[in-house]
C-alpha positions as protocol buffer text, in pm:
chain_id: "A"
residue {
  index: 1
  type: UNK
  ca { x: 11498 y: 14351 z: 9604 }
}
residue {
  index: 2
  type: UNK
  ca { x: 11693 y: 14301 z: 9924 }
}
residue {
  index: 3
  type: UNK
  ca { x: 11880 y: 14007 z: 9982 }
}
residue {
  index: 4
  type: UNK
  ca { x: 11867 y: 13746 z: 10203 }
}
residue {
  index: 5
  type: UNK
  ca { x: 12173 y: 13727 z: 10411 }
}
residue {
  index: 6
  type: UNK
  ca { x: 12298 y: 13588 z: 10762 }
}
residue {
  index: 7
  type: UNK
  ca { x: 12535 y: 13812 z: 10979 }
}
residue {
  index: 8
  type: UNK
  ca { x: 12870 y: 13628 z: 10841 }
}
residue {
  index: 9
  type: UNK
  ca { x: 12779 y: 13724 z: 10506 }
}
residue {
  index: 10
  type: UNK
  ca { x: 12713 y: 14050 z: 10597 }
}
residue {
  index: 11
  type: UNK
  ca { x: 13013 y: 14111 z: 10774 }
}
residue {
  index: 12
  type: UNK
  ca { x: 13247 y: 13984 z: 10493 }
}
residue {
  index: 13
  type: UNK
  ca { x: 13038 y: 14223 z: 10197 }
}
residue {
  index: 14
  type: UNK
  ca { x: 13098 y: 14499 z: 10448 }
}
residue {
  index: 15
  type: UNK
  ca { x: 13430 y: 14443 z: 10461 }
}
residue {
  index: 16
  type: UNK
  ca { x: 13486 y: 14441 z: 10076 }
}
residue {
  index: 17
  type: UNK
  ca { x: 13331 y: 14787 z: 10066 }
}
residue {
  index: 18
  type: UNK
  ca { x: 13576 y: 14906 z: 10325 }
}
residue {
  index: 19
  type: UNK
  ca { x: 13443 y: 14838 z: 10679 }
}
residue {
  index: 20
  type: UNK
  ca { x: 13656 y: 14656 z: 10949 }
}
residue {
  index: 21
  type: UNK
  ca { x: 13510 y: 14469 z: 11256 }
}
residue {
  index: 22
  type: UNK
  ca { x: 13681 y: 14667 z: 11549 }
}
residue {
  index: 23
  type: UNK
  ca { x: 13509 y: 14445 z: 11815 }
}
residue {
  index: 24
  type: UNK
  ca { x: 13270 y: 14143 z: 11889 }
}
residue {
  index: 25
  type: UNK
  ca { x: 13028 y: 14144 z: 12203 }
}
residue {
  index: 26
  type: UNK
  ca { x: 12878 y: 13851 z: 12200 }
}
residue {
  index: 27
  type: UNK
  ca { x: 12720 y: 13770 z: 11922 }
}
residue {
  index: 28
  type: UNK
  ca { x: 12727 y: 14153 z: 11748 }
}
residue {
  index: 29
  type: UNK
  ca { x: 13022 y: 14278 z: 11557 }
}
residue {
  index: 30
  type: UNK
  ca { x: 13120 y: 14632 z: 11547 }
}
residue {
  index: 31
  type: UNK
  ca { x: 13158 y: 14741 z: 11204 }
}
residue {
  index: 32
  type: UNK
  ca { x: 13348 y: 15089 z: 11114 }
}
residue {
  index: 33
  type: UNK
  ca { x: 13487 y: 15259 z: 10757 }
}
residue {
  index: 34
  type: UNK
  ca { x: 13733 y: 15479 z: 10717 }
}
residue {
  index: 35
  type: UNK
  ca { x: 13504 y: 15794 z: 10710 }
}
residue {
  index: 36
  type: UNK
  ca { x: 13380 y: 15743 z: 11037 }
}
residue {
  index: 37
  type: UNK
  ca { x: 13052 y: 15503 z: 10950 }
}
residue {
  index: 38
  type: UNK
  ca { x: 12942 y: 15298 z: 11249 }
}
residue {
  index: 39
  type: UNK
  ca { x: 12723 y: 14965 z: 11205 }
}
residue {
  index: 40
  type: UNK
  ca { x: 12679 y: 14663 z: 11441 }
}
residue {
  index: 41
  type: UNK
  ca { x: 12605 y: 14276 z: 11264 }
}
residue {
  index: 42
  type: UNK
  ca { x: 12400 y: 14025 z: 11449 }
}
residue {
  index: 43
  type: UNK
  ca { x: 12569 y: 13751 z: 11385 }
}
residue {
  index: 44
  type: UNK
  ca { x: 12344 y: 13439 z: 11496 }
}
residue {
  index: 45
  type: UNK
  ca { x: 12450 y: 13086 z: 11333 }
}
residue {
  index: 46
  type: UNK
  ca { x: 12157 y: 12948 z: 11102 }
}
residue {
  index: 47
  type: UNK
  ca { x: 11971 y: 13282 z: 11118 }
}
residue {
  index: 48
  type: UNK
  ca { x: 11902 y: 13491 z: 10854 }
}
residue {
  index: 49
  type: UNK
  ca { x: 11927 y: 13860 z: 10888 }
}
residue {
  index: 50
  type: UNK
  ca { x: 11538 y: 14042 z: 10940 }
}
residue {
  index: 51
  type: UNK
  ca { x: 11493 y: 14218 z: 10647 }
}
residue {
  index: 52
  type: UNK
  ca { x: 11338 y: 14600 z: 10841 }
}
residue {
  index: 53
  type: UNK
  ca { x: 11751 y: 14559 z: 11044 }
}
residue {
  index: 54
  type: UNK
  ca { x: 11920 y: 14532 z: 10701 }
}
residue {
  index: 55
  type: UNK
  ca { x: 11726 y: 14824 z: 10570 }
}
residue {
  index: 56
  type: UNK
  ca { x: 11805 y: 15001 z: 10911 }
}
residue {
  index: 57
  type: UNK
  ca { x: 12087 y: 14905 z: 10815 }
}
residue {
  index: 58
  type: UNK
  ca { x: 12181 y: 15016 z: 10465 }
}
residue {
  index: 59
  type: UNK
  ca { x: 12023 y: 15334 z: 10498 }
}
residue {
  index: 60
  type: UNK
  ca { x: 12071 y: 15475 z: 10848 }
}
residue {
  index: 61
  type: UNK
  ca { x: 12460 y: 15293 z: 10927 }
}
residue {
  index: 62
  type: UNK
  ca { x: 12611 y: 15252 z: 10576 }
}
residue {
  index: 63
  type: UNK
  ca { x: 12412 y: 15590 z: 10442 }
}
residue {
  index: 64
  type: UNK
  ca { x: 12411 y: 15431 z: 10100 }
}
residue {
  index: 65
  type: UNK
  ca { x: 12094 y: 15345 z: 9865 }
}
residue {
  index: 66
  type: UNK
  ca { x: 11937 y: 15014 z: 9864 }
}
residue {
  index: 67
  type: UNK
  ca { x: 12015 y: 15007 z: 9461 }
}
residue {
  index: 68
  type: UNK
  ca { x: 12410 y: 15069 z: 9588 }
}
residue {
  index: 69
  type: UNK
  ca { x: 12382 y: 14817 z: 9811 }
}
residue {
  index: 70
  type: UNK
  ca { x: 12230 y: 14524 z: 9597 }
}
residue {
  index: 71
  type: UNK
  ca { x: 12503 y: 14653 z: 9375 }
}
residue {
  index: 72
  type: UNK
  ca { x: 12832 y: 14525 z: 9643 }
}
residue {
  index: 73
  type: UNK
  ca { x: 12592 y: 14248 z: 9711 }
}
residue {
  index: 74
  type: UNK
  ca { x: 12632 y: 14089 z: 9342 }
}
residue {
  index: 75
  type: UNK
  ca { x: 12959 y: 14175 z: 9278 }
}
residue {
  index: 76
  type: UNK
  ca { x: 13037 y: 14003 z: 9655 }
}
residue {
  index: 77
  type: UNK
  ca { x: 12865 y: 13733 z: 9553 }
}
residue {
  index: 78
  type: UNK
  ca { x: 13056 y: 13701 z: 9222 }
}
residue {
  index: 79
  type: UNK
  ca { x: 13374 y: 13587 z: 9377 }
}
């Protein structure tokens, strides 16, 4: 089951799994990995993430499965 997230948190999981924020317009943040991944974060204060954009997301931009995902998402949460 997907979590639910706001934009901040899903910014800083990205970055454990090796994405940097190249740029901010606005209120989106450009998200890229070292192999040439692309994603851009909504990152509205007090809103949560929709959950159809994360699953955009996670399968079209990070090109990783949602059990991967939930995965980084504990062990983020862990620290």
């Amino acid at each position: 089951m997907l979590p639910i997230m706001k934009g901040k948190d899903l910014v800083a999981l990205l970055e454990t799994i090796g994405f940097t924020a190249i740029r901010q317009r606005g209120s989106h943040v450009r998200m890229k990995s070292d192999d040439g991944r692309f994603t851009s974060v909504p990152v509205h204060s007090g809103e949560d993430i929709p959950k159809g954009l994360l699953r955009k997301i996670i399968r079209e931009d990070l090109e990783i499965t949602l059990e991967d995902f939930v995965d980084a998402y504990e062990k983020y949460k862990g620290h």
